[in-house]
N, CA, C and O atoms as a GROMACS GRO file, in nm:
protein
  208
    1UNK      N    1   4.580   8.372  11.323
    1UNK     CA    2   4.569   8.480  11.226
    1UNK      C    3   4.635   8.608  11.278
    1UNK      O    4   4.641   8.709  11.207
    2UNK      N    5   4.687   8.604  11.409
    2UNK     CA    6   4.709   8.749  11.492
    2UNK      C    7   4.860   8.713  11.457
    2UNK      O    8   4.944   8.802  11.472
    3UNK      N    9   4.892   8.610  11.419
    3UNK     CA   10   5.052   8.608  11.427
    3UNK      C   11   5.105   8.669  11.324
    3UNK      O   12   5.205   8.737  11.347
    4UNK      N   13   5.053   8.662  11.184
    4UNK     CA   14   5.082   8.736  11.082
    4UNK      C   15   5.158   8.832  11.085
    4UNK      O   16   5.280   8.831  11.074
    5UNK      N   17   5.037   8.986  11.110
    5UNK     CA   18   5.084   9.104  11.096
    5UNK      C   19   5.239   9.069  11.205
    5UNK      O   20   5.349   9.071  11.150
    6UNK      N   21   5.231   9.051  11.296
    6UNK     CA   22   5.415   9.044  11.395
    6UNK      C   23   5.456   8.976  11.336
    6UNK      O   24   5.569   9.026  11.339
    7UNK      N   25   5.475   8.845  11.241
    7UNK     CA   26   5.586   8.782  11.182
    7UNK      C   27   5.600   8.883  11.074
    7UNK      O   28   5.721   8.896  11.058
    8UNK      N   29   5.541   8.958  10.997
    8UNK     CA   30   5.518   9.033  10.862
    8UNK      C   31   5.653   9.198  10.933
    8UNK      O   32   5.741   9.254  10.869
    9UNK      N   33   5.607   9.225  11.084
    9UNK     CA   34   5.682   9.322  11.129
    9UNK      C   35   5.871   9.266  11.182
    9UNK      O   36   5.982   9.317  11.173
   10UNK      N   37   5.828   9.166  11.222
   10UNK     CA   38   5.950   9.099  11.232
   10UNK      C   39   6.045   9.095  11.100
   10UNK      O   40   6.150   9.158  11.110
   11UNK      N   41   6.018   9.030  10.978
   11UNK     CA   42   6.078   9.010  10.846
   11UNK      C   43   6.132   9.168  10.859
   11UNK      O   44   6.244   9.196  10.903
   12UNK      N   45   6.037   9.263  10.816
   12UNK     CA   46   6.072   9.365  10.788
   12UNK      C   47   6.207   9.464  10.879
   12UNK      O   48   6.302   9.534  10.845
   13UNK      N   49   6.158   9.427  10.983
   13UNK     CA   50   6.281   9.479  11.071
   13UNK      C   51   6.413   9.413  11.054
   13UNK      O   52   6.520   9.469  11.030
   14UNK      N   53   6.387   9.270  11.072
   14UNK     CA   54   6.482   9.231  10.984
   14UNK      C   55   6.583   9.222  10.854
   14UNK      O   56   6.696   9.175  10.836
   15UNK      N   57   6.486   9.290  10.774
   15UNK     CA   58   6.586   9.330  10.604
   15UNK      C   59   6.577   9.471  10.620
   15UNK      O   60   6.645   9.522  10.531
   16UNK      N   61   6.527   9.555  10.690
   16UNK     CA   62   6.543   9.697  10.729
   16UNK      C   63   6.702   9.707  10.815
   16UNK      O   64   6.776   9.783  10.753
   17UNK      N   65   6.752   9.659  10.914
   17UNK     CA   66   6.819   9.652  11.010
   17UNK      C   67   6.983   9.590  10.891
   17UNK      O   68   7.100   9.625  10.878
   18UNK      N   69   6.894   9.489  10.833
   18UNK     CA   70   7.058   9.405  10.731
   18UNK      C   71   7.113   9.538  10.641
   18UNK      O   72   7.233   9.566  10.633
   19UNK      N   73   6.999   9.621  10.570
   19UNK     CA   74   7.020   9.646  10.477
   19UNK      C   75   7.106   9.796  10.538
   19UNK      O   76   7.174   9.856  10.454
   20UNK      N   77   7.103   9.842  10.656
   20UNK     CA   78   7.104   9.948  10.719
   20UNK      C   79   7.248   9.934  10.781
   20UNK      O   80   7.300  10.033  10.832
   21UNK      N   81   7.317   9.806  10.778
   21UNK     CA   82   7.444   9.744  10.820
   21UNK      C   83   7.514   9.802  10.717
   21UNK      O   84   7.598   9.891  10.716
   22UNK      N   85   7.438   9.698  10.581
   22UNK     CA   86   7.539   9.721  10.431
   22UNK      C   87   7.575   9.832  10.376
   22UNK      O   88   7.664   9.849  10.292
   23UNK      N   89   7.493   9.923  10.431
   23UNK     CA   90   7.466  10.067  10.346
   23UNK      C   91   7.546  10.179  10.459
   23UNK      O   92   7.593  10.280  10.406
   24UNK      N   93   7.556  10.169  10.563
   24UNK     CA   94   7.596  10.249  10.682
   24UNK      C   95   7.752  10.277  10.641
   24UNK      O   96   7.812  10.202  10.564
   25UNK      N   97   7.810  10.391  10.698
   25UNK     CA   98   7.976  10.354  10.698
   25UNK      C   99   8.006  10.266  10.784
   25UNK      O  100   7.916  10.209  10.846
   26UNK      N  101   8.171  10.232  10.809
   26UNK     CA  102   8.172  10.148  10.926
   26UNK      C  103   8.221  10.211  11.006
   26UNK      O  104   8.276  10.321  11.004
   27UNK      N  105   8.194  10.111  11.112
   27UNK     CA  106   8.189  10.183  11.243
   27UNK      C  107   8.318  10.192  11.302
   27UNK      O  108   8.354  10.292  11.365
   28UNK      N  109   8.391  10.090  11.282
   28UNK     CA  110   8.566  10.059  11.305
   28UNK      C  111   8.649  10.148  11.138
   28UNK      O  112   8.654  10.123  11.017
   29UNK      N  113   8.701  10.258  11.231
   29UNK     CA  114   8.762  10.288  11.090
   29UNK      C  115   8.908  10.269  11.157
   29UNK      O  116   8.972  10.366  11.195
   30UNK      N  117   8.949  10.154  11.168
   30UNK     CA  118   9.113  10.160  11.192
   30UNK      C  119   9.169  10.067  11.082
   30UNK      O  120   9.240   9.970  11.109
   31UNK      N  121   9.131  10.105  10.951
   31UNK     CA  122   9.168  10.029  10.844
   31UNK      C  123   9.308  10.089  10.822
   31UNK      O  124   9.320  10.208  10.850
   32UNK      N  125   9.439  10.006  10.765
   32UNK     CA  126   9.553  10.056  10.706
   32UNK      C  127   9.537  10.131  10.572
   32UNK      O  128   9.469  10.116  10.471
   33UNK      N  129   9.647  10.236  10.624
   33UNK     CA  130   9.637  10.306  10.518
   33UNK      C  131   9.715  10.260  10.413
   33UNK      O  132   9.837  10.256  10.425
   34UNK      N  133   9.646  10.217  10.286
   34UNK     CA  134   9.765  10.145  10.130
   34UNK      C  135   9.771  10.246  10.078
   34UNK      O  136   9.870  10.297  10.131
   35UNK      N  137   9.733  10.315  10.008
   35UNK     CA  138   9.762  10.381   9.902
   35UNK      C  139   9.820  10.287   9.766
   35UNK      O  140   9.791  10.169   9.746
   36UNK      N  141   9.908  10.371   9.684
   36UNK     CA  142   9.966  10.304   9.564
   36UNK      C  143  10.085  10.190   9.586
   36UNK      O  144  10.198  10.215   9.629
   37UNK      N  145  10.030  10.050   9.542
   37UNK     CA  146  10.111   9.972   9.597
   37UNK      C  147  10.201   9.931   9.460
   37UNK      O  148  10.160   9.884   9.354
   38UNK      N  149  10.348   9.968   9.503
   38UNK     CA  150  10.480   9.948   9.396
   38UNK      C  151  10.431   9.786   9.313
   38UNK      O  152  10.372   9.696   9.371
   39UNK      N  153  10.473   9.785   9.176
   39UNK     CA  154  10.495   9.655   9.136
   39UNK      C  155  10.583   9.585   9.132
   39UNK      O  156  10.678   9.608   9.058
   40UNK      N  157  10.578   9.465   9.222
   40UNK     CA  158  10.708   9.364   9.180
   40UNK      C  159  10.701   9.278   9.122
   40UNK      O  160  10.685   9.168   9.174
   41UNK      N  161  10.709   9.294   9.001
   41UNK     CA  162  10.641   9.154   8.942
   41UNK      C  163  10.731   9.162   8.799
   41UNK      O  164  10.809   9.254   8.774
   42UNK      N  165  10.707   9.052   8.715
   42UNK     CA  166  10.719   9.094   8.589
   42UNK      C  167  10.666   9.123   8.507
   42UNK      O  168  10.570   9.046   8.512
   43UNK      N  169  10.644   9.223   8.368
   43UNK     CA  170  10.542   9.274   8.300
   43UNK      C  171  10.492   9.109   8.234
   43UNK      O  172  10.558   9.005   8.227
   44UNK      N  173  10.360   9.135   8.196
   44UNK     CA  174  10.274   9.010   8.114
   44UNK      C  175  10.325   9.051   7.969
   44UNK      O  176  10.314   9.164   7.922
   45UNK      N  177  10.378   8.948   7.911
   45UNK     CA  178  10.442   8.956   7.804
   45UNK      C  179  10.372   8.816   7.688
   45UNK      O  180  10.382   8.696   7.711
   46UNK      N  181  10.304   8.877   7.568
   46UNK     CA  182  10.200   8.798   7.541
   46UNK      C  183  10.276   8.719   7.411
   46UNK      O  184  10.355   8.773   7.333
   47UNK      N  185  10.242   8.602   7.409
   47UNK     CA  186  10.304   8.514   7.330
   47UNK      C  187  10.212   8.432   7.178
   47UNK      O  188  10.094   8.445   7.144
   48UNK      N  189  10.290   8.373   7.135
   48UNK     CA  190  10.225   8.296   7.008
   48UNK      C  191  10.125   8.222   7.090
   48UNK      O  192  10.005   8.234   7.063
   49UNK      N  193  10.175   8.127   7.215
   49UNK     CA  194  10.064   8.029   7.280
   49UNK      C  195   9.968   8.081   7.391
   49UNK      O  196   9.956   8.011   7.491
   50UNK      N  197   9.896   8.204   7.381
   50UNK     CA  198   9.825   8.273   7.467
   50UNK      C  199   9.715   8.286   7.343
   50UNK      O  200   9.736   8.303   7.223
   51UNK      N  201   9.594   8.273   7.413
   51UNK     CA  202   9.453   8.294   7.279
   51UNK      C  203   9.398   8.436   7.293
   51UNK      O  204   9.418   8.515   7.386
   52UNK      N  205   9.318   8.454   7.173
   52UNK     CA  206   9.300   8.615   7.183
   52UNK      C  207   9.158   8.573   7.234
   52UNK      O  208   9.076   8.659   7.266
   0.00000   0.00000   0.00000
């Protein structure tokens, strides 16, 4: 019966700690910088055999 309340503190630290990951900034900010990326493509050009 004593194990409870510590498995009950465990869980909690546990989805306290996940949720504190997801929500945090990150910690590595050496992300590339994109900005506006040019289109190369061809425009979508909609036809008789395309469904509305």
């Amino acid at each position: 019966m004593a194990k409870i309340p510590e498995m009950f503190d465990r869980v909690t630290q546990f989805f306290s700690e996940a949720l504190t990951r997801v929500f945090s900034p990150p910690v590595d900010k050496n992300y590339p910088e994109t900005g506006v990326q040019p289109f190369e493509g061809d425009a979508y050009k909609k036809t008789s055999k395309d469904s509305d």
